[in-house]
N, C-alpha and C positions, 0 to 999 in steps of 0.2 A: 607774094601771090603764088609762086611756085609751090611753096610749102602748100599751101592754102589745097591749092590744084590735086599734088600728090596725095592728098589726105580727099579730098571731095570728089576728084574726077570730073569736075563740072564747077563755074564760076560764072554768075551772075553781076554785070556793071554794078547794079542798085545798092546788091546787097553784101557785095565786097567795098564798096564806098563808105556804108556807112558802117563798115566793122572798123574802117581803114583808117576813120575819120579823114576822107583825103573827098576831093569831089569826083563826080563819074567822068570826068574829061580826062582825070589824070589817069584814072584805071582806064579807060579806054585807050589811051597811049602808050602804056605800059605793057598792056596786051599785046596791041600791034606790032609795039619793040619786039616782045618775046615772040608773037608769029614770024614775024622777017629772022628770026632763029632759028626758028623750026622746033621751038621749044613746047609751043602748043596750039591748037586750032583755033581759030577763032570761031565763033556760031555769032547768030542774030543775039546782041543782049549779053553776049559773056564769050566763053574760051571753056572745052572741052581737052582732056589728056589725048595726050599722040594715040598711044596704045595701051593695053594692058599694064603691061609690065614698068608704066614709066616709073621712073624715077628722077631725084634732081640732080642735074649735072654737077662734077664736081667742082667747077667753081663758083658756085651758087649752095654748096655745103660747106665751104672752107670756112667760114664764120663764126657757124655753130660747135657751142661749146669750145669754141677756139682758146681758151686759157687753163682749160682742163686737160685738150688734148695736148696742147706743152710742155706740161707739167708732166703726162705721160709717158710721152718722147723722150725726153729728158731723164726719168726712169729708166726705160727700154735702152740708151742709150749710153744708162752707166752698168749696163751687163755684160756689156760687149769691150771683150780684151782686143790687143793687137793680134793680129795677125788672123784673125778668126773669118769665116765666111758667114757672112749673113743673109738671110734670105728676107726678102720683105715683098707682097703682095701692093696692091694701089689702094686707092682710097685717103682721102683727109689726113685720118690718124697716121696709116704708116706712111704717110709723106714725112710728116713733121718727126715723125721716129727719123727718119732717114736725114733730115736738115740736122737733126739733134746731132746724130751719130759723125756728118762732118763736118759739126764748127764746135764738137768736143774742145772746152778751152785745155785743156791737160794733154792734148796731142800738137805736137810738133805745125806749125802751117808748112815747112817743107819739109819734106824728105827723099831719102834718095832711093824709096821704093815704096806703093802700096803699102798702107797703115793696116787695112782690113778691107775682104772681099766682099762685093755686096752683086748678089743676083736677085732681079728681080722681074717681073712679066707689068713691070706697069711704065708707059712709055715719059709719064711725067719727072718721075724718077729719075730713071736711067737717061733723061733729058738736064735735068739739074746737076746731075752729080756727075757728070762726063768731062766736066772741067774745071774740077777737083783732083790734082793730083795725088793726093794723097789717099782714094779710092779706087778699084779697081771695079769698077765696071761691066758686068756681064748683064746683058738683054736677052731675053729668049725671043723666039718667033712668036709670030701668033699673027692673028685678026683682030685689031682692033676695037676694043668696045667703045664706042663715042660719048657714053656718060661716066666711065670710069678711069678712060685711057687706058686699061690694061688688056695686054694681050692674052689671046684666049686661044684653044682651038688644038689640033692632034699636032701641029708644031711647034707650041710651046711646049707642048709634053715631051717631045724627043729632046730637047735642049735639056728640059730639069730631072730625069730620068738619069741623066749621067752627069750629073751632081752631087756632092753630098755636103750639107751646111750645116755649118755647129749650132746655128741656134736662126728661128726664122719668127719674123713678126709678124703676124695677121692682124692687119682688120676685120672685122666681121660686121656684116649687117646685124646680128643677133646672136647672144649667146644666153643660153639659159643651161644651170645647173645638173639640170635631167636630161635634156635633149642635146648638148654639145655647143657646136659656133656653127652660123648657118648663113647663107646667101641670097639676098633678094633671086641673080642669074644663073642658072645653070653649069654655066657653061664658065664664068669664074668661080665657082663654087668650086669644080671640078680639079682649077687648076691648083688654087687657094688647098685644096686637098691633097695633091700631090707633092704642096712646097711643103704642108705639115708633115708627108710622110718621107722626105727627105733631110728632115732635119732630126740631130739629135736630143734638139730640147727644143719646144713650141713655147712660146709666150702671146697669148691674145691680147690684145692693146684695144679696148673698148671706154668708151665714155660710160657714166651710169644711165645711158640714157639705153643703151642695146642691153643694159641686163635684165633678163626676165624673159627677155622678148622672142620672138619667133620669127623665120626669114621661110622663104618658097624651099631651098636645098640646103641639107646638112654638110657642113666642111668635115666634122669630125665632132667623134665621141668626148663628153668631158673626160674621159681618162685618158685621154692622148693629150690632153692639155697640162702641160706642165706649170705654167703660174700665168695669172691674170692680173694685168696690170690697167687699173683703174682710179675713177677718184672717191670722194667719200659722199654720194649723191644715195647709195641703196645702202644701208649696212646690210638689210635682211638678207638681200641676193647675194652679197659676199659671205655673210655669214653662210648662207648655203653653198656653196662654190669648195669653202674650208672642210665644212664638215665631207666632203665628196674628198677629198686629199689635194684640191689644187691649191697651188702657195700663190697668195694674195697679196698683191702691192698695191696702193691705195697713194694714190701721189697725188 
């Protein structure tokens, strides 16, 4: 129903029941679950979006395309040597980049120093990998986003300004061929933008479901994108992405 919300901005009992095939008592319940959230309003008859800009919290997105984004992690996560600093953004995909990166079976479970450096502005992250010794850990500041868990805002930027990272992973709400990788928020677009421009080699980690597609703010040009790591869901959008010069994995 969240999906449903995000895309309609407006949900009617009657006529989410019988798409749902469920009956209207259960989506009236359902809803009220998700009002005592603060996930959406409820109206006479249905449930309306918070705001403009919503979007669905990330853990009502971990799901989707969950066996894809895996498989991309898992990818993203055999590019990365020891010792290297890695930068990685929040969202879904680069979670699971970052679950990938440390339960790598080929690295060591002890040792007796940081394997590889991982800075990142998303607090779900830097909350999982904290007791991992074999990770080294840097959090930036920020203000917290509540649908992303990443930190935003002119204190994050002073933190990753005096940085510098061999290779950083983005998520991206969208990336299209012509137009670059781009962000539903502003204000993580922003930082998302900073972590590309801190690194020496960018890899976007997108399902085939953001290729094509369009977000509210650009992260960056496709020519700052160094390779896309996706699965085999568009050929046509990867075939465009090639012909532009960015090197395409398909996992």
């Amino acid at each position: 129903m969240l999906k449903l919300l995000a895309e309609r901005r407006q949900l009617e009992v009657e006529s989410v029941a019988e798409e749902l095939d469920v009956s209207p008592a259960t989506i009236r319940r359902d809803l009220d679950h998700l009002a005592e959230q603060q996930l959406l309003t409820r109206t006479r008859g249905g449930a309306v979006a918070h705001t403009v800009s919503y979007d669905l919290p990330l853990r009502y997105k971990s799901v989707r395309q969950s066996s894809e984004k895996e498989r991309i992690a898992r990818a993203a996560a055999a590019m990365v040597r020891r010792g290297m600093v890695v930068g990685l953004n929040g969202g879904t995909t680069a979670t699971e980049v970052a679950r990938a990166l440390a339960t790598r079976p080929d690295w060591p479970e002890k040792a007796d120093e940081p394997l590889l450096t991982i800075v990142t502005n998303a607090l779900n992250i830097a909350n999982e990998l904290a007791v991992r010794p074999q990770v080294k850990v840097v959090a930036t500041g920020g203000v917290a986003m509540p649908l992303s868990f990443e930190l935003v805002g002119p204190l994050a930027g002073l933190i990753l300004r005096e940085v510098s990272l061999d290779i950083a992973f983005l998520g991206v709400d969208a990336v299209d061929a012509e137009n670059g990788a781009s962000a539903h928020n502003e204000h993580e677009a922003n930082i998302n933008a900073l972590l590309a421009a801190r690194a020496r080699r960018l890899v976007v980690v997108a399902d085939s479901s953001k290729l094509g597609g369009h977000a509210f703010t650009r992260i960056c040009e496709t020519s700052a994108i160094d390779t896309l790591i996706t699965d085999s869901g568009a050929p046509d959008e990867v075939r465009k992405f090639e012909e532009r010069g960015v090197t395409v994995v398909q996992a």
